[in-house]
KEFIVEX-325522 format. One record per residue: x, y, z of N, C-alpha, C, O, CB in turn. Coordinates in Angstrom, 2 decimals, m for minus. Glycine has a CB too. Layout:
N
+---------+---------+---------+---------+---------+---------+---------+---------+---------+---------+---------+---------+---------+---------+---------+
:     n.x :     n.y :     n.z :    ca.x :    ca.y :    ca.z :     c.x :     c.y :     c.z :     o.x :     o.y :     o.z :    cb.x :    cb.y :    cb.z :
+---------+---------+---------+---------+---------+---------+---------+---------+---------+---------+---------+---------+---------+---------+---------+
:       X :       Y :       Z :       X :       Y :       Z :       X :       Y :       Z :       X :       Y :       Z :       X :       Y :       Z :
...
+---------+---------+---------+---------+---------+---------+---------+---------+---------+---------+---------+---------+---------+---------+---------+
***
This chain:
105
+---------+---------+---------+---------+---------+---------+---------+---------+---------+---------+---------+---------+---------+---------+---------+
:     n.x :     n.y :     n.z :    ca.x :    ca.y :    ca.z :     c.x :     c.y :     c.z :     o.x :     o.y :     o.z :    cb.x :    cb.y :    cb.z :
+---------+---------+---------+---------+---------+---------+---------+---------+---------+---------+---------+---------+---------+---------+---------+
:   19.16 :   24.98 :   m0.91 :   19.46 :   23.56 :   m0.91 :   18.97 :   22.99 :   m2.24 :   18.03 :   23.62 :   m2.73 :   18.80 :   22.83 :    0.31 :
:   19.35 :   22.06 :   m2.84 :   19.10 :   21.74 :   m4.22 :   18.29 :   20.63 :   m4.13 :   18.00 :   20.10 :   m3.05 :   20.30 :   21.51 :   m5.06 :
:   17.83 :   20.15 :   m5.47 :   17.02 :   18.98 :   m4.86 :   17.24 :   17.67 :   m4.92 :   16.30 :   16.87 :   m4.81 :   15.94 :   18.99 :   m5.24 :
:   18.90 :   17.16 :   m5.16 :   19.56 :   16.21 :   m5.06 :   19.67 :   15.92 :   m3.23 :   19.48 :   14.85 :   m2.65 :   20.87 :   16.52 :   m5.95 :
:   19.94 :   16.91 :   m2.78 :   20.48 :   17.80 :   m1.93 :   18.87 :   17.08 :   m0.21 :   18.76 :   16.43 :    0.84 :   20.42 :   20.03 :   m2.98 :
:   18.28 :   17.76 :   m1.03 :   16.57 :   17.48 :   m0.33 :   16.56 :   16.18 :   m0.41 :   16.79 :   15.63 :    0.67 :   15.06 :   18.10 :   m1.17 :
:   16.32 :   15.20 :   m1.67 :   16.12 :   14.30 :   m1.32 :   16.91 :   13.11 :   m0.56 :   16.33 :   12.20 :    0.03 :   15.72 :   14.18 :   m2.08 :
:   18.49 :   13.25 :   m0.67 :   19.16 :   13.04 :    0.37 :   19.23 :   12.69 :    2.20 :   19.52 :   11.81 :    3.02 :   19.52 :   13.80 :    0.10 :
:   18.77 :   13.91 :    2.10 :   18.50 :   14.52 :    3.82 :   17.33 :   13.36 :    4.10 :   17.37 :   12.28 :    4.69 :   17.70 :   16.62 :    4.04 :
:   15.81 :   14.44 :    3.07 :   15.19 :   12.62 :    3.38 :   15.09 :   11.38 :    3.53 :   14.31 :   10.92 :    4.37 :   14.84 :   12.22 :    3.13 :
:   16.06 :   10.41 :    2.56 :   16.47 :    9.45 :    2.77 :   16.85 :    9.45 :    3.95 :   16.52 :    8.54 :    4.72 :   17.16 :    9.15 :    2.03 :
:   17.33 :   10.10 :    4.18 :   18.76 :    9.64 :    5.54 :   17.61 :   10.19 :    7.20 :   17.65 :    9.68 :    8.32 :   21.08 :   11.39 :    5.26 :
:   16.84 :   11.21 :    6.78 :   16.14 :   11.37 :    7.60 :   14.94 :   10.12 :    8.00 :   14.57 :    9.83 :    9.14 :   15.76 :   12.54 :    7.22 :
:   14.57 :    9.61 :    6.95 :   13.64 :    8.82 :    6.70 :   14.41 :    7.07 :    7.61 :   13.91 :    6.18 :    8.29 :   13.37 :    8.94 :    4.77 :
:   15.43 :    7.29 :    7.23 :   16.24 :    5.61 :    7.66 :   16.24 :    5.81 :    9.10 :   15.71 :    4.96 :    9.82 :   18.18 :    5.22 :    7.02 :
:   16.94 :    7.16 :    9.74 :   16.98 :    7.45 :   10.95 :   15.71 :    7.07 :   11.79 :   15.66 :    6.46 :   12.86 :   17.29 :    8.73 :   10.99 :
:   14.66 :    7.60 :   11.00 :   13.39 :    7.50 :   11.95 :   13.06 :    6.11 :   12.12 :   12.77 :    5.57 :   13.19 :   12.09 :    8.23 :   11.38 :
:   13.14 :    5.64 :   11.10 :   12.87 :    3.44 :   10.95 :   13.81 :    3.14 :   12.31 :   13.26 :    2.75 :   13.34 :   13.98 :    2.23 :    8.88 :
:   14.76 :    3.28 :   12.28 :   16.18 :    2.76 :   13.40 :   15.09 :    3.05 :   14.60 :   14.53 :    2.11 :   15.17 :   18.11 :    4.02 :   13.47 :
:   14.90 :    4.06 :   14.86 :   14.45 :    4.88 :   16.11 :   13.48 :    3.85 :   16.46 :   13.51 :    3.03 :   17.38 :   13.81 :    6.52 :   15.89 :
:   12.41 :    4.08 :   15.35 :   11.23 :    2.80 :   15.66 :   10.94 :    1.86 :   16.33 :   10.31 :    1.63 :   17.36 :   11.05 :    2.18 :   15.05 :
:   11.90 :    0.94 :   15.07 :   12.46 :   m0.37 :   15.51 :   13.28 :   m0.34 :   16.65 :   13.41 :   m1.40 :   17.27 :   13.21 :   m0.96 :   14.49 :
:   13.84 :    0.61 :   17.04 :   14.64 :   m0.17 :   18.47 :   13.60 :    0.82 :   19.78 :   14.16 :    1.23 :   20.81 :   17.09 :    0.33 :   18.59 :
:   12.63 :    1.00 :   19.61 :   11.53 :    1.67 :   20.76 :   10.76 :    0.19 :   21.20 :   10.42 :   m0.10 :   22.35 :   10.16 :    3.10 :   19.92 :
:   10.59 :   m0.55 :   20.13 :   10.40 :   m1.57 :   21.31 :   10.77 :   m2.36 :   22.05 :   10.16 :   m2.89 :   22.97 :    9.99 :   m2.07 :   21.27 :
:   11.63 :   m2.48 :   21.78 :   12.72 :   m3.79 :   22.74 :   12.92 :   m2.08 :   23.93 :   13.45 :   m2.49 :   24.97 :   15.11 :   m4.81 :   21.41 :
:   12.82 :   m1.36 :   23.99 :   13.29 :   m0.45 :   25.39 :   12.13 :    0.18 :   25.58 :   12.15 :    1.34 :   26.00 :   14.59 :    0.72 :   25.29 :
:   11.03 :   m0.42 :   25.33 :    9.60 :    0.16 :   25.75 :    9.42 :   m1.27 :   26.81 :    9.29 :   m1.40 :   28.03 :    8.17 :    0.43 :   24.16 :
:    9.50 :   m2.28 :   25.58 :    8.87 :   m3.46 :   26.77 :   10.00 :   m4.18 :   27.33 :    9.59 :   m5.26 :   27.73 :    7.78 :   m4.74 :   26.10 :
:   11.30 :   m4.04 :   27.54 :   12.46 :   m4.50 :   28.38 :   12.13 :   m6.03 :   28.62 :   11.89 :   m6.30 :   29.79 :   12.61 :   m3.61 :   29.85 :
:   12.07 :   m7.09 :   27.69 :   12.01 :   m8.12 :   27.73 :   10.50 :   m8.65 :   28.53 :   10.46 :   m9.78 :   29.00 :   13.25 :   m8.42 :   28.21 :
:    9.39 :   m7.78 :   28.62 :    7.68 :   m8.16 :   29.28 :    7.39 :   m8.48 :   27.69 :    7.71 :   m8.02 :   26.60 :    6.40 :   m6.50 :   30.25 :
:    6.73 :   m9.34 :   28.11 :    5.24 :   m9.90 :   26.98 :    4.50 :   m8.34 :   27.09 :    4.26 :   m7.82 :   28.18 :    3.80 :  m11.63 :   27.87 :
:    4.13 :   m7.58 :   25.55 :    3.13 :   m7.28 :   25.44 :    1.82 :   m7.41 :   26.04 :    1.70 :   m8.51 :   26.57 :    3.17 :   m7.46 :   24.74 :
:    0.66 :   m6.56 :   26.15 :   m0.70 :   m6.52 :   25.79 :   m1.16 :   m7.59 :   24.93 :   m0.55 :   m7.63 :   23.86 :   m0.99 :   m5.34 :   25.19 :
:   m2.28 :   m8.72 :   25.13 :   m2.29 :   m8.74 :   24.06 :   m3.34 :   m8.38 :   23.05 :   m3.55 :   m9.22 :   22.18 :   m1.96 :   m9.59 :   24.02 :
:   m3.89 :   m7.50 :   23.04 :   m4.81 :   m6.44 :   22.76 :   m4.09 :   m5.69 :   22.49 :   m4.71 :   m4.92 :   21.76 :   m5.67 :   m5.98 :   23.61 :
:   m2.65 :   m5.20 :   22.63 :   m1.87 :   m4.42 :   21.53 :   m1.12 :   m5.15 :   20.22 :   m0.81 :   m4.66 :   19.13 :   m0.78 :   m3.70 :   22.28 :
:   m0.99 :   m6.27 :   20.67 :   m0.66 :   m7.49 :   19.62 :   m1.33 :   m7.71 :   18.49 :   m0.83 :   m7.78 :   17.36 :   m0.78 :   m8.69 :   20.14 :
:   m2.90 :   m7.84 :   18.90 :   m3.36 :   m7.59 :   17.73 :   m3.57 :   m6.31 :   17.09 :   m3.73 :   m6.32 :   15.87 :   m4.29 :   m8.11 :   17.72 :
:   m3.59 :   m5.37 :   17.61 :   m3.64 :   m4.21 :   16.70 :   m2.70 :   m4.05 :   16.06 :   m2.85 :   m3.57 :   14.94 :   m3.84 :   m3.11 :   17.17 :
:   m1.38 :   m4.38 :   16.52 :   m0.16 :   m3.86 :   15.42 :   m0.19 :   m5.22 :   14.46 :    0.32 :   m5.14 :   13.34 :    1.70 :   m3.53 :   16.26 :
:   m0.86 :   m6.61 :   14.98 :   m0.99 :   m7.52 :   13.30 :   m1.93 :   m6.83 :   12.32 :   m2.03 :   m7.05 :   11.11 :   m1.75 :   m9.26 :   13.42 :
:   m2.66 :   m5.87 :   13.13 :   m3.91 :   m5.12 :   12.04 :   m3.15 :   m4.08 :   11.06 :   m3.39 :   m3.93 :    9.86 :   m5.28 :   m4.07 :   13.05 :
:   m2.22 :   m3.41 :   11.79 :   m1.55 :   m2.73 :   10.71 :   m1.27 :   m2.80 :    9.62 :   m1.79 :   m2.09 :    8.75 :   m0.85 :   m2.55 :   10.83 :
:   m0.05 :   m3.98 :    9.32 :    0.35 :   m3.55 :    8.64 :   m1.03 :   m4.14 :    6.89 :   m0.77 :   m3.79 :    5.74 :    1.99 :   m3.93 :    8.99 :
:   m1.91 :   m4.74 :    7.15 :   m2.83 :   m4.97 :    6.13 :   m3.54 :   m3.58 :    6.02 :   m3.66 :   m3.09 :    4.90 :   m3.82 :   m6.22 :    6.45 :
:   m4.05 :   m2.87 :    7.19 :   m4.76 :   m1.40 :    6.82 :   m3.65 :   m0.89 :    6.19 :   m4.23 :   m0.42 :    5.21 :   m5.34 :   m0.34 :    8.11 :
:   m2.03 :   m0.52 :    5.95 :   m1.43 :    0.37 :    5.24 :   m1.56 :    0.02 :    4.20 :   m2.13 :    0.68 :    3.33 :   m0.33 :    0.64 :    5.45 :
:   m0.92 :   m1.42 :    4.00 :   m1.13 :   m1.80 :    2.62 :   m2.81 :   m1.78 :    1.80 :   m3.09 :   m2.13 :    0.65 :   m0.54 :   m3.26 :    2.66 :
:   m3.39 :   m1.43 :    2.49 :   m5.04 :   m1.61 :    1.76 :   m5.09 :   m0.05 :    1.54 :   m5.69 :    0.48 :    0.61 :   m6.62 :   m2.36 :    2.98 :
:   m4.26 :    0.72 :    2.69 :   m4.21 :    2.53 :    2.16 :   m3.47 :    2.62 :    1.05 :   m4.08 :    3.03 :    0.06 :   m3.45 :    3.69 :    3.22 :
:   m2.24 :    2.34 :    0.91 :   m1.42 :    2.19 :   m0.22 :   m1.98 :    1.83 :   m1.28 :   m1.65 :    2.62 :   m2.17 :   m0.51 :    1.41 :   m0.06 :
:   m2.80 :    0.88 :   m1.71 :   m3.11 :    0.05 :   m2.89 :   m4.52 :    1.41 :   m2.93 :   m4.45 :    2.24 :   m3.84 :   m3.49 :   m2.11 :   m2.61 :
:   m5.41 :    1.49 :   m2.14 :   m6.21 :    2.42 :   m2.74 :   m5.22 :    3.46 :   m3.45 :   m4.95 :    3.41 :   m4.65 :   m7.18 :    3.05 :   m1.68 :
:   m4.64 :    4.57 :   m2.42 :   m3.84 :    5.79 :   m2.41 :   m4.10 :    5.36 :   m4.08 :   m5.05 :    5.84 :   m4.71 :   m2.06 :    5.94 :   m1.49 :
:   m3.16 :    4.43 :   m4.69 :   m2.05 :    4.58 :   m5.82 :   m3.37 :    3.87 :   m6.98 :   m3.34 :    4.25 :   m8.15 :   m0.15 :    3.43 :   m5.49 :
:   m4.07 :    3.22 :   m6.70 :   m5.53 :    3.02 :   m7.43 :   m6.31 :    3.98 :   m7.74 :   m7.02 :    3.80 :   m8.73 :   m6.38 :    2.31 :   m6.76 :
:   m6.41 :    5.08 :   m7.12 :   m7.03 :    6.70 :   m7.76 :   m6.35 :    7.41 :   m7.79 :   m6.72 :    8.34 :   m8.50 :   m7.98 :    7.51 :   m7.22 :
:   m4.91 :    7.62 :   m7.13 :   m4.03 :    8.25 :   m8.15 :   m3.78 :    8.58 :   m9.38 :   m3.29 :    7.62 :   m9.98 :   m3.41 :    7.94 :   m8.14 :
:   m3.91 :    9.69 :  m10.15 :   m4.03 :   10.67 :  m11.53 :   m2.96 :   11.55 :  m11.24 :   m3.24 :   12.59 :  m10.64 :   m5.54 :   11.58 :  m11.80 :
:   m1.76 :   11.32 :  m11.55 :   m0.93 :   12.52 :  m11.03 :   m0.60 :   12.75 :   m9.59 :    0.13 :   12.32 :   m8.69 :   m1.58 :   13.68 :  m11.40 :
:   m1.85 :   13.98 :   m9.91 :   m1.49 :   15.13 :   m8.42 :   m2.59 :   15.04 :   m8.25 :   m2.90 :   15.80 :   m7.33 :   m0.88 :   16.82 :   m8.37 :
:   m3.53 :   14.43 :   m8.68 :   m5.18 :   14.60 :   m7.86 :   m5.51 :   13.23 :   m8.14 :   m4.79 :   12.52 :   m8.83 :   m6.56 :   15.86 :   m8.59 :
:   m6.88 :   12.75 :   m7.49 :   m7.37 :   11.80 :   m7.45 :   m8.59 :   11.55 :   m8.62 :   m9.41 :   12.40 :   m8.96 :   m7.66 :   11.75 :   m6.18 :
:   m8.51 :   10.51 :   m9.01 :   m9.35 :   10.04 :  m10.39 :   m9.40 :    8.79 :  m10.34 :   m8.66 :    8.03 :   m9.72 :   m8.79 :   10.39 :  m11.80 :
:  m10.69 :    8.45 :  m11.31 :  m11.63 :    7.21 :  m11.58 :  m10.98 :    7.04 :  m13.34 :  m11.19 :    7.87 :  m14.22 :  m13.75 :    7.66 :  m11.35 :
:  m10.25 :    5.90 :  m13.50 :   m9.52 :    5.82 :  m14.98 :   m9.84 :    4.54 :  m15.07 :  m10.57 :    3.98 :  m14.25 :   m7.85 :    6.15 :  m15.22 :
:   m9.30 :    3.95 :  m16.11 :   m9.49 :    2.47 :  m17.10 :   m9.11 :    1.83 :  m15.84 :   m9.91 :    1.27 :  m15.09 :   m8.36 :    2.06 :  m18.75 :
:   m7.63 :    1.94 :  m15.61 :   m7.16 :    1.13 :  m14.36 :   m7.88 :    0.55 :  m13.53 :   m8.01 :   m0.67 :  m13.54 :   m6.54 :    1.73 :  m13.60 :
:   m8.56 :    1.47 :  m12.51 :   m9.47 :    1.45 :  m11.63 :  m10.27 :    0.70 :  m11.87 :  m10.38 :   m0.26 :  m11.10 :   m9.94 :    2.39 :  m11.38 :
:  m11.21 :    0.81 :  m13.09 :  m12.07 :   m0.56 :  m13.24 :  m11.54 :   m1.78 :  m13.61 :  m12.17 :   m2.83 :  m13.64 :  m13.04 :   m0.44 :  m14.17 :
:  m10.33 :   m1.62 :  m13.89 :   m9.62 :   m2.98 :  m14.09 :   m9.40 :   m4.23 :  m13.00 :   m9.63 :   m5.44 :  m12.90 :   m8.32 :   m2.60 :  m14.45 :
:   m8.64 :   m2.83 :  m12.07 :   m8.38 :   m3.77 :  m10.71 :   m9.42 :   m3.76 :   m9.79 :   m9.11 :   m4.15 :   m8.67 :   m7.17 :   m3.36 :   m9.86 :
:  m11.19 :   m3.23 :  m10.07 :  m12.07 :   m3.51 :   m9.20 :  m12.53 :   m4.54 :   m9.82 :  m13.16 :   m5.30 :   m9.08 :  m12.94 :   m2.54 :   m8.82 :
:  m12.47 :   m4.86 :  m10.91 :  m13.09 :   m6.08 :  m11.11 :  m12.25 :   m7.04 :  m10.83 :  m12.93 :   m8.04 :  m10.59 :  m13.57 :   m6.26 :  m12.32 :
:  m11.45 :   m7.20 :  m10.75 :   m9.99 :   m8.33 :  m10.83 :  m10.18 :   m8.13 :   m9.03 :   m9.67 :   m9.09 :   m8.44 :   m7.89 :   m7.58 :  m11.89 :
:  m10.67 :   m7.31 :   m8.28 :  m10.74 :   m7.40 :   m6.94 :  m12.35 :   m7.74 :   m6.60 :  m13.01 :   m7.46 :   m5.60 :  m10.16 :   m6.03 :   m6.29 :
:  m12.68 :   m8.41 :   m7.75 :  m14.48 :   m8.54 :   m7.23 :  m14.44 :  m10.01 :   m7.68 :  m15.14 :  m10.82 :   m7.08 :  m16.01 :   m7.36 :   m8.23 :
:  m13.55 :  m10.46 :   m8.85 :  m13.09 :  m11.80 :   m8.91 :  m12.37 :  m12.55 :   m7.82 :  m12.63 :  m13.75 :   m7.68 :  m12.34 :  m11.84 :   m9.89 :
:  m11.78 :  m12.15 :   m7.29 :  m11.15 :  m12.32 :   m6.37 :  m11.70 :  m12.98 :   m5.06 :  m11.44 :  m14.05 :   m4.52 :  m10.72 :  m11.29 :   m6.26 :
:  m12.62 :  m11.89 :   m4.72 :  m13.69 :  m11.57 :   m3.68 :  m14.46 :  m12.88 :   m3.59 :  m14.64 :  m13.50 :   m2.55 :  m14.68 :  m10.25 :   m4.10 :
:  m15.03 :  m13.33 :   m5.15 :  m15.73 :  m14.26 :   m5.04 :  m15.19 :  m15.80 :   m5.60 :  m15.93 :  m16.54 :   m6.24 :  m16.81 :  m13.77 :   m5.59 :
:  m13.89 :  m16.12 :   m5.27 :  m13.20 :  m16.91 :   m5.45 :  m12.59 :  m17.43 :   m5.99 :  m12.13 :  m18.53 :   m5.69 :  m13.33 :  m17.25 :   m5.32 :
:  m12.34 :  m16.67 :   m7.18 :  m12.11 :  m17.03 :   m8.35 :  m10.42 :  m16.91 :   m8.08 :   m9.97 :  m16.35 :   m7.08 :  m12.92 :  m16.10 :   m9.53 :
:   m9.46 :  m17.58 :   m9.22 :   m7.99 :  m17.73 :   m9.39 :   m7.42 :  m16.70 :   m9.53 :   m7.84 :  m16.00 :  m10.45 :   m7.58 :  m18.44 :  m10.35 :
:   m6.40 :  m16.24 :   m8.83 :   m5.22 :  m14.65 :   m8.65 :   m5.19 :  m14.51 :  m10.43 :   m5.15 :  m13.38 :  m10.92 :   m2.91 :  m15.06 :   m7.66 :
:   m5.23 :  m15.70 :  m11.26 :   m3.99 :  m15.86 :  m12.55 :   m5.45 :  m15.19 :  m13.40 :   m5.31 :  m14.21 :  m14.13 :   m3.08 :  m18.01 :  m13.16 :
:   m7.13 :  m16.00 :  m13.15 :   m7.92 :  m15.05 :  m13.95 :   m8.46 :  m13.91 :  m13.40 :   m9.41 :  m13.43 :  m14.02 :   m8.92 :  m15.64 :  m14.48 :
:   m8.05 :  m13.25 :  m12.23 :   m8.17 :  m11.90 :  m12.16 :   m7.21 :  m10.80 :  m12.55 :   m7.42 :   m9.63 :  m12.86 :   m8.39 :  m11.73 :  m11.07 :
:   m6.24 :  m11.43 :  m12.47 :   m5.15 :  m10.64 :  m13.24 :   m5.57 :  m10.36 :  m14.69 :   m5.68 :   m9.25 :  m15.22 :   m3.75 :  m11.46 :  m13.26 :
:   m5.82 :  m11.70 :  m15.29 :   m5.83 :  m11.52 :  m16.68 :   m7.21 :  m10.44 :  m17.37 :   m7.27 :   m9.94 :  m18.49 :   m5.90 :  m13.12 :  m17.24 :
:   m8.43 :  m10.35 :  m15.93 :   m9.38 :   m9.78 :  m16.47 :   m9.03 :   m8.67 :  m16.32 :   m9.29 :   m8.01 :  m17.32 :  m10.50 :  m10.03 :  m16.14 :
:   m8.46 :   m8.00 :  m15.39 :   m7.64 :   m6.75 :  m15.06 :   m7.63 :   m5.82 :  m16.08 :   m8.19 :   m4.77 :  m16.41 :   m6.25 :   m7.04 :  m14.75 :
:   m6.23 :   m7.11 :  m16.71 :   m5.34 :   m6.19 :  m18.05 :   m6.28 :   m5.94 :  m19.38 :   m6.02 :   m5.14 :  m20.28 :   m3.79 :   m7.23 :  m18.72 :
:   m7.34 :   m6.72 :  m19.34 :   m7.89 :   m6.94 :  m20.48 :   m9.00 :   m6.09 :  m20.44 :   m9.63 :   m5.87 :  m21.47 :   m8.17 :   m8.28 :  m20.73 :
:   m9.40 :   m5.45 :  m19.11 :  m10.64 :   m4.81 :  m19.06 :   m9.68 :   m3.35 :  m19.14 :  m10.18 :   m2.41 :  m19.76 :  m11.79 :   m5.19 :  m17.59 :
:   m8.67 :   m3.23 :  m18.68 :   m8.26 :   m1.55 :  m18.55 :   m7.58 :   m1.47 :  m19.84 :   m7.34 :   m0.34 :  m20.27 :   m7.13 :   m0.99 :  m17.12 :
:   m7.13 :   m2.77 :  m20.70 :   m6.58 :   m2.59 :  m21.58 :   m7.62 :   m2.07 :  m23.24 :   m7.40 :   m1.60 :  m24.36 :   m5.79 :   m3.84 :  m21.45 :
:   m8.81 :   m2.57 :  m22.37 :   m9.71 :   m2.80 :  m23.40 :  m10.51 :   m0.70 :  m23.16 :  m10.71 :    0.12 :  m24.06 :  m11.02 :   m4.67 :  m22.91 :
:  m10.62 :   m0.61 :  m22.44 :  m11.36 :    1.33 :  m21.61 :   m9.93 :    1.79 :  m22.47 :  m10.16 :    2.30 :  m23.56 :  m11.36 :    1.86 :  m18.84 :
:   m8.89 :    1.71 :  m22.20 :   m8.18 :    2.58 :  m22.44 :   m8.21 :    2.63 :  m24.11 :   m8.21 :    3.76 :  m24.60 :   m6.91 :    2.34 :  m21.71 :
:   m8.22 :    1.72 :  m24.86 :   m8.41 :    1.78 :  m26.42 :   m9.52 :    2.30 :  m26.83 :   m9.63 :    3.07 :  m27.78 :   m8.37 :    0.56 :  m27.06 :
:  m10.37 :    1.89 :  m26.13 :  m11.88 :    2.98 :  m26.02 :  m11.68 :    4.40 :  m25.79 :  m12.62 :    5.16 :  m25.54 :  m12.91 :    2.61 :  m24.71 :
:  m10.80 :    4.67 :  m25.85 :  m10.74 :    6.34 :  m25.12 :   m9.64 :    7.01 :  m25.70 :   m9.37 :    8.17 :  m25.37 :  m10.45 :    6.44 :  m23.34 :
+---------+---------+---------+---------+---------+---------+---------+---------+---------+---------+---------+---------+---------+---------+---------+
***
């Protein structure tokens, strides 16, 4: 199989499974109100993926995991943040701190 070929299948494998998903709940709960103690766990979701995601791709080096300019960029721009400071000057300390490691190096 080639690997036009592979990634194809995936796609299409990948869409299939979403469909499946999404229509398991409307024929799990047949028009009942939820738990609502399962309610909140699935609002918990989707912020834990995205907080897995943003790490995942934050020590991401390739194919292995690493500590780079980046990383201290967006921990500080996430420690600005933290302590209240404006989205627009954590961004800017971000670029300027990984921009600044990486010319260093």
């Amino acid at each position: 199989m080639s690997q036009s070929t592979t990634i194809w299948v995936a796609i299409l494998g990948l869409a299939l499974t979403t469909a499946v998903v999404k229509a398991a709940g409307p024929v799990v709960f047949g028009g009942r109100e939820a738990h609502p103690a399962f309610l909140r766990v699935v609002a918990m979701m989707a912020p834990a993926l995205l907080a897995a995601l943003v790490v995942t791709s934050l020590f991401a080096d390739g194919h292995r995991l690493g500590v780079g300019a980046d990383t201290v960029g967006v921990a500080l721009g996430g420690v600005l943040l933290w302590r209240g400071r404006s989205l627009v000057l954590a961004v800017v300390v971000a670029v300027v701190v990984t921009a600044a490691l990486r010319a260093l190096t």
